[in-house]
C-alpha positions as CSV (number, residue, x, y, z in Angstrom):
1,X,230.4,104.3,115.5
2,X,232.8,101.5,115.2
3,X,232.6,101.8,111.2
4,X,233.1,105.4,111.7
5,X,236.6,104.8,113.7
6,X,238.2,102.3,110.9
7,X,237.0,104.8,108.5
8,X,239.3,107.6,110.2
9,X,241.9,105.1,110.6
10,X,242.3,104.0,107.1
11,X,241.8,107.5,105.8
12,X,245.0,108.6,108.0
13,X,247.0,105.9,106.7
14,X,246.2,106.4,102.9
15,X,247.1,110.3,103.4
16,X,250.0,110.2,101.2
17,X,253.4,109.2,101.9
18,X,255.9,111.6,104.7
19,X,258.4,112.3,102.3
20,X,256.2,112.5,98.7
21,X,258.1,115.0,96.3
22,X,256.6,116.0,92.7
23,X,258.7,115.0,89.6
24,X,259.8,118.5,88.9
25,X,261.9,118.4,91.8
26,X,263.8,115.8,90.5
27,X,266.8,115.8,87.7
28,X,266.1,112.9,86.0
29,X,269.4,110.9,85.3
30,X,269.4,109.1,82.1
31,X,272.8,108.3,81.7
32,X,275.6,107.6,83.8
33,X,279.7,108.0,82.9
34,X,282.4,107.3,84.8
35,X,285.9,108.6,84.0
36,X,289.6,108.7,86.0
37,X,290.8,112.1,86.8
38,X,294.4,112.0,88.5
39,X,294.0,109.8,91.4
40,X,290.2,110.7,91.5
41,X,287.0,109.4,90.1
42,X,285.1,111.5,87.6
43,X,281.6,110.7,87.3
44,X,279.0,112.4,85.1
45,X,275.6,112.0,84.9
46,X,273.4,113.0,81.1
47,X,269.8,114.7,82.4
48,X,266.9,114.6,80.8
49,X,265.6,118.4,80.7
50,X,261.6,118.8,80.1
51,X,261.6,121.7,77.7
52,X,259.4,124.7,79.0
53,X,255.8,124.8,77.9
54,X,254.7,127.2,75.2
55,X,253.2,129.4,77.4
56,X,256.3,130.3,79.0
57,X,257.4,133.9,78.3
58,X,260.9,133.3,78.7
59,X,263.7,133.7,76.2
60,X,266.0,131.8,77.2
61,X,267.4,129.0,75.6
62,X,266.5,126.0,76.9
63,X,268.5,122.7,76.2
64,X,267.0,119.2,75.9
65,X,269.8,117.3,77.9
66,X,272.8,118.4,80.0
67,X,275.6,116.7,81.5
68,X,277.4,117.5,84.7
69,X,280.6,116.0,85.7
70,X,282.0,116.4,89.2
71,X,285.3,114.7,90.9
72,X,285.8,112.2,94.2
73,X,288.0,110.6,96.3
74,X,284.9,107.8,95.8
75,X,282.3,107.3,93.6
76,X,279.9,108.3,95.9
77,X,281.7,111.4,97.0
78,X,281.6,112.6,92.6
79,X,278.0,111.6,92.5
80,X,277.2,113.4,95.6
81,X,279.2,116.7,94.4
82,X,277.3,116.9,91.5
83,X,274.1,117.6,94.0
84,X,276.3,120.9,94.4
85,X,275.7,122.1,90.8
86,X,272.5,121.0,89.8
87,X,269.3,123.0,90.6
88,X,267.2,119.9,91.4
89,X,267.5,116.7,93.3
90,X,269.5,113.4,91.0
91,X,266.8,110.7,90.5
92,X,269.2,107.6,89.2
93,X,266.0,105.0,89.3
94,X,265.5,104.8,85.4
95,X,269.2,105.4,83.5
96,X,269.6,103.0,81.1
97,X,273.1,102.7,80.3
98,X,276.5,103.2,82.2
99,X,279.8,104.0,80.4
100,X,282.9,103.4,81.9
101,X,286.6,104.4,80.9
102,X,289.3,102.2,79.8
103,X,291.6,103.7,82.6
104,X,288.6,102.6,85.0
105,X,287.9,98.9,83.8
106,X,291.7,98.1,83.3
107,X,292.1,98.8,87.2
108,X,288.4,96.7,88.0
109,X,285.0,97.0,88.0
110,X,284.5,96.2,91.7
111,X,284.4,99.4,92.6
112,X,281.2,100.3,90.2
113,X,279.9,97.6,91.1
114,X,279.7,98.1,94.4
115,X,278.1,101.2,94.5
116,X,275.2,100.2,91.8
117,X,274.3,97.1,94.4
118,X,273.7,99.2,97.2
119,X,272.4,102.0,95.5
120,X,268.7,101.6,96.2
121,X,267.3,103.7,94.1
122,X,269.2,102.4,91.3
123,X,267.4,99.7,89.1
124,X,269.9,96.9,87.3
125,X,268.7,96.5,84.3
126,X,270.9,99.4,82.5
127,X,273.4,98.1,80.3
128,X,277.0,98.3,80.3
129,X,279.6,99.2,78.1
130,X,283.5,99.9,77.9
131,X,284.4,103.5,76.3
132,X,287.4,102.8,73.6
133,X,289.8,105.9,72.6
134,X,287.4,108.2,74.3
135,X,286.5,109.7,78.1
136,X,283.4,108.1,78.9
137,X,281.8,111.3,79.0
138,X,282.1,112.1,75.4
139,X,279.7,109.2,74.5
140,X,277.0,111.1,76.4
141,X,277.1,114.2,74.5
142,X,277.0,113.3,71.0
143,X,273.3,114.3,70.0
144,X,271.7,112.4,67.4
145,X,268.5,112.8,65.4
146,X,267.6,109.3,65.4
147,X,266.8,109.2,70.0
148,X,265.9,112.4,72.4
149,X,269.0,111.5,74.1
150,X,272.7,110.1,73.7
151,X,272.2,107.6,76.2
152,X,268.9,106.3,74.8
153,X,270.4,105.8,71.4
154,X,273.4,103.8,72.9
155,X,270.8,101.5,74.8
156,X,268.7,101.1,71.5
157,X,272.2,100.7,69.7
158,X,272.9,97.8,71.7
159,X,269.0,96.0,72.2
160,X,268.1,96.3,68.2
161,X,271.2,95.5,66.6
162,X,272.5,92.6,69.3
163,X,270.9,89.7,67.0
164,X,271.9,91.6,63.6
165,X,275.6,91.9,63.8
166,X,276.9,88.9,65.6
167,X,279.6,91.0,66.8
168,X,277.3,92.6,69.5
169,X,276.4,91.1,72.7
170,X,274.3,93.5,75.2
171,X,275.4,93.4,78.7
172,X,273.3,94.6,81.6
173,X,274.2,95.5,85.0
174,X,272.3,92.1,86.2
175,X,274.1,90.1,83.7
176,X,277.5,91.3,85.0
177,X,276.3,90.6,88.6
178,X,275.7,87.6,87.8
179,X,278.5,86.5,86.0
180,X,281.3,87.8,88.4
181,X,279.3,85.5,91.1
182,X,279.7,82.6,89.5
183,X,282.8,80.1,89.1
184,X,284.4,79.1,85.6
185,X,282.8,81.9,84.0
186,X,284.3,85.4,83.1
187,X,282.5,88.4,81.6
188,X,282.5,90.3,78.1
189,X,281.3,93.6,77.2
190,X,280.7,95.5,74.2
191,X,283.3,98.5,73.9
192,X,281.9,101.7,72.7
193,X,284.1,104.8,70.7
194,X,283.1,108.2,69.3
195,X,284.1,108.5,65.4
196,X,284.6,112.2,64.5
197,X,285.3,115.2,67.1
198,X,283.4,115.3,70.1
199,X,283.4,118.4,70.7
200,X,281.3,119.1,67.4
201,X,278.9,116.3,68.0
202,X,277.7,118.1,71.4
203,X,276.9,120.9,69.2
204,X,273.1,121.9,68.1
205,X,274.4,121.9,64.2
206,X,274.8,117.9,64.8
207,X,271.4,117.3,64.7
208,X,270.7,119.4,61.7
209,X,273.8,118.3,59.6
210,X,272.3,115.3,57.1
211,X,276.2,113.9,57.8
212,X,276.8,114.3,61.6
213,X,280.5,115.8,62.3
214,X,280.4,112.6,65.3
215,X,278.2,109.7,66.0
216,X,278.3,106.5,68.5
217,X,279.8,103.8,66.9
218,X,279.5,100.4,69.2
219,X,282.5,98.6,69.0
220,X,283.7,95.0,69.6
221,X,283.6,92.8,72.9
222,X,286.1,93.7,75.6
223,X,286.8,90.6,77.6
224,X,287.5,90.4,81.3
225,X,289.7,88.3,83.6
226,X,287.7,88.4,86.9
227,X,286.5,92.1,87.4
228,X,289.6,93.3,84.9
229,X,289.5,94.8,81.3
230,X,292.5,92.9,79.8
231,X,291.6,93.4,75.9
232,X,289.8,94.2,72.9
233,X,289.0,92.0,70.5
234,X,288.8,92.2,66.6
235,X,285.9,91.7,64.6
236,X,286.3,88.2,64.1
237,X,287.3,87.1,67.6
238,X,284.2,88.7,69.0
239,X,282.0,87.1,66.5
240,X,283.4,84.0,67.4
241,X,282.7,84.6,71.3
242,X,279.1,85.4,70.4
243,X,278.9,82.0,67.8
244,X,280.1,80.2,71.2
245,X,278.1,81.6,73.3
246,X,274.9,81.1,70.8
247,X,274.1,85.2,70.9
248,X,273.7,84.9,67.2
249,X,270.4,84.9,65.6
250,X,271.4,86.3,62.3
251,X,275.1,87.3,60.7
252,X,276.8,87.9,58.0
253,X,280.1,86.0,55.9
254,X,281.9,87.1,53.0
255,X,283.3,84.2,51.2
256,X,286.4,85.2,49.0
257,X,285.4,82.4,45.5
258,X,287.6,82.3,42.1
259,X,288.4,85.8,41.2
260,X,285.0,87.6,43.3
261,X,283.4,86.8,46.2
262,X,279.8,86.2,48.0
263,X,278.2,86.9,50.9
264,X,275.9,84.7,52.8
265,X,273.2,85.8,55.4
266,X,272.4,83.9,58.2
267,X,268.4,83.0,58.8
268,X,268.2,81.3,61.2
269,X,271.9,80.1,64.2
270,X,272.3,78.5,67.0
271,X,275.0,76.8,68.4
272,X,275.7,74.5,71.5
273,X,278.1,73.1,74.0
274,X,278.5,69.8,75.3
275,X,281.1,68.4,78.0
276,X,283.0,65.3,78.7
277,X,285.4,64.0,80.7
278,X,287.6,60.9,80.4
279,X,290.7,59.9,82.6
280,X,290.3,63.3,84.0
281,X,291.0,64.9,80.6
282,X,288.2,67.3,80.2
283,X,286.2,68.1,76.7
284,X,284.2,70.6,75.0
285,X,282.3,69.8,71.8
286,X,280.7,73.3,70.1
287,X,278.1,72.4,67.3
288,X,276.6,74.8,65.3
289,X,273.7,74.8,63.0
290,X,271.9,76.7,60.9
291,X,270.4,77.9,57.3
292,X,272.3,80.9,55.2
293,X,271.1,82.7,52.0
294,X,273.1,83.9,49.2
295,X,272.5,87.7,49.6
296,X,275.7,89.4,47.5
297,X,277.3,88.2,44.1
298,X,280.7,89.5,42.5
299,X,282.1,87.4,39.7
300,X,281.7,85.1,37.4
301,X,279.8,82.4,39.9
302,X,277.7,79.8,38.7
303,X,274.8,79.4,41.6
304,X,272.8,76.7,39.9
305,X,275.4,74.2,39.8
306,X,275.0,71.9,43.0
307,X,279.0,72.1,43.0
308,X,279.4,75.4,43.9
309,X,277.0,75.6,46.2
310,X,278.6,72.6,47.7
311,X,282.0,74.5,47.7
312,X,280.1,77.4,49.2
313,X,278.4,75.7,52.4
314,X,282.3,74.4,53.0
315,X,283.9,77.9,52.7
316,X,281.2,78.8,55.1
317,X,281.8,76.1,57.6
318,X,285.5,76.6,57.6
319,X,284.8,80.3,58.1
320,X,282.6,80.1,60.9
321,X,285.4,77.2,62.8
322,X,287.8,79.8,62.2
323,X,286.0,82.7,64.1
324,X,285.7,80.1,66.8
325,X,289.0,79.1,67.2
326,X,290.6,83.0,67.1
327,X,288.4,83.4,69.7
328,X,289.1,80.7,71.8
329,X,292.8,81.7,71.4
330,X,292.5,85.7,72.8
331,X,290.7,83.7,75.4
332,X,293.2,81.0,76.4
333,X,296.0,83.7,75.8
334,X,294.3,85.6,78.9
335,X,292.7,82.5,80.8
336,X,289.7,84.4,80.8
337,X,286.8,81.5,80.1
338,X,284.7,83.6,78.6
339,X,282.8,81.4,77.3
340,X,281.2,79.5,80.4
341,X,283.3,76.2,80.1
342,X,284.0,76.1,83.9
343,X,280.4,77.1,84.6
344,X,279.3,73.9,82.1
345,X,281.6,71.7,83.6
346,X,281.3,72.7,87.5
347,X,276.7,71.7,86.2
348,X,277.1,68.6,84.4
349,X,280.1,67.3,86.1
350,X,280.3,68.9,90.0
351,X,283.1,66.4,91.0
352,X,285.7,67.3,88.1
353,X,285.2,70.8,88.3
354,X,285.8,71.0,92.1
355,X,289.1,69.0,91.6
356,X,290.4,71.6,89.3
357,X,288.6,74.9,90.4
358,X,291.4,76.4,92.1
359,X,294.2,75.5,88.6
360,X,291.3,76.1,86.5
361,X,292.5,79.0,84.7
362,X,295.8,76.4,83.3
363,X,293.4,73.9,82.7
364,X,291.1,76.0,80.6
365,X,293.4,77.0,78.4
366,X,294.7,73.2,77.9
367,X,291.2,71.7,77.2
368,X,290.6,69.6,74.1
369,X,287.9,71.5,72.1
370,X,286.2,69.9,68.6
371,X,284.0,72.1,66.8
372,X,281.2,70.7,64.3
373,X,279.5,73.5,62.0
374,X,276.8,72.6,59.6
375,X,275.4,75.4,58.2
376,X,273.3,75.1,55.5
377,X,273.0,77.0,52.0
378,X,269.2,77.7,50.8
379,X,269.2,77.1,47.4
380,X,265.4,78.1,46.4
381,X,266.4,81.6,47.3
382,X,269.9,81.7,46.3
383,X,270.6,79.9,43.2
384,X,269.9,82.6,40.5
385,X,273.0,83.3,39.2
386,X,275.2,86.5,39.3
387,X,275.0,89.5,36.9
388,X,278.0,88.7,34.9
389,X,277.6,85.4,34.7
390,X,274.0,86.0,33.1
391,X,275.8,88.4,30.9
392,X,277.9,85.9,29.8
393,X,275.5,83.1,28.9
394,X,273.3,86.1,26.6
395,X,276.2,86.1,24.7
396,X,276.5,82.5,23.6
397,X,272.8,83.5,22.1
């Protein structure tokens, strides 16, 4: 009998949960953009739509994805208006990326933030980026061939390319979070744009076209003083931030030689950052190593003579020190240490950094910084020579 009674027990506790509801009740949010209208917030969300089976009699047509976009005096309020228009209940627990406006990150992120950390159903691993020239919106319509929705082929822009380009450096909610809690440590974000017209690349004929009318393009890093969007940086300033802050596995440099040029390809990067201080005066030393291969010849360029590969590896050096130091320059112009300096010092040496935490933001941008780049050309791949001057030799024959 006894047996019996924990039997019914358990069995009325594993009867399924009070408030259980099936997926289809659910929009499922896979997207999120956030946009300034007047003195409002304009948030829109991208939903993934299950298409009907094949059974279904209906003629409608049926789209893949929609996006609705709704107004607030908060956030909250725009997010919860949507709930007005759309048929089913929003499930945010699985979006993976969040766009937000210029307008909106020049005025602060703390805001957005807010709401995503008490959110509960929101998970905070989506990433982050900073729309460029464009409503936020307009980066979740643009339908691609390539992903089943605009804001899955931003996230897979941003995971599969981040060690490729150098100029990329994915940012997820977490990693923001994290940053913006921390001292002597300011954030960076990849900035996002739409190239060609919008309104076309929300249109069905985008995916058919063999040369889209618009596309995602994702842009360079957008750096951040405290919670604040205060610039966009060039190509080479953000690859220098990412050689810094050793998010480089693999890159890229076009080295301008005699009357053509040659491109290198990094194979394997990694930098480092040590600190010192002496009579108060605080130091940061940035090393760099790695191994490049001659990938791209124009010109008359001797590759088996030990000279020129010599002269390359310099070229290539210099190159890489002068990524580094235009980025350290947009940085100390702002006093945004994007780089982690503070956060290095405030670890190895506790004692300094207190001293100067509250005038650190003048004493970042007066700190002594030597950089030491040794990247190395591979010469068993590399040294065939170039086209023309192959050419050239046949006809001394």
């Amino acid at each position: 009998m006894k047996k019996i009674i924990i039997s019914l027990v358990l069995l009325l506790t594993l009867c399924g949960c009070w408030n259980y509801k099936e997926l289809n009740d659910y929009s499922i949010v896979t997207g999120i953009a956030i946009d300034k209208k007047d003195d409002k917030y304009e948030v829109s969300v991208l939903i993934s739509n299950a298409p009907k089976s094949s059974g279904d009699n209906s003629d409608s047509a049926q789209s893949q994805i929609v996006v609705y976009s709704e107004d607030g005096e908060s956030l909250f309020q725009a997010l919860k208006n949507i709930g007005l228009i759309s048929p089913k209940e929003l499930y945010i627990g699985s979006f993976s990326v969040l766009v937000v406006s210029e307008d909106i990150a020049k005025e602060g992120l703390e805001n957005v933030i807010d709401l995503f950390v008490r959110y509960t159903s929101a998970r905070n691993n989506f990433y982050i980026a900073i729309a460029k020239d464009t409503k936020a919106v307009n980066t979740l319509k643009i339908l691609t061939p390539l992903a089943s929705f605009p804001s899955q082929n931003i996230a897979d822009n941003l995971k599969f390319t981040t060690n490729l380009q150098g100029t990329i450096a994915r940012t997820s909610f977490n990693d923001l979070l994290s940053i913006l809690l921390r001292d002597g440590i300011e954030p960076s974000i990849n900035s996002i744009s739409v190239v060609g017209d919008p309104d076309e690349g929300e249109n069905k004929e985008n995916l058919e076209s063999s040369m889209p009318k618009a596309y995602i393009k994702i842009g360079n890093l957008a750096i951040f003083k405290d919670d604040k969007l205060v610039d966009f940086t060039t190509h080479d300033e953000s690859l220098g931030i990412n050689i810094i802050n050793n998010m480089i596995s693999e890159m890229y440099l076009t080295l301008n030689y005699k009357d053509g040029y040659v491109v290198v390809d990094t194979t394997s990067f990694k930098s480092s950052i040590k600190t010192s201080v002496k009579d108060d005066k605080p130091t940061v030393d940035i090393s760099v190593e790695g191994e490049a291969r001659i990938i791209e010849v124009r010109g008359k360029i001797n590759l088996e003579d030990s000279k020129v590969i010599e002269e390359l590896e310099k070229k290539s050096n210099n190159k890489i020190k002068s990524h580094i130091n235009e980025a350290l320059s947009i940085a100390k112009k702002y006093k945004s240490d994007i780089f982690g300096f503070g956060l290095k010092f405030y670890q190895n040496h506790p004692k300094y950094f207190k001293s100067v935490k509250n005038e650190w933001d003048d004493v970042f941008t007066e700190i002594d910084v030597n950089i030491d780049s040794k990247l190395i050309l591979k010469t068993k791949v590399s040294s065939k020579n170039s086209l023309e001057e192959i050419h050239d030799e046949k006809k001394d024959y």
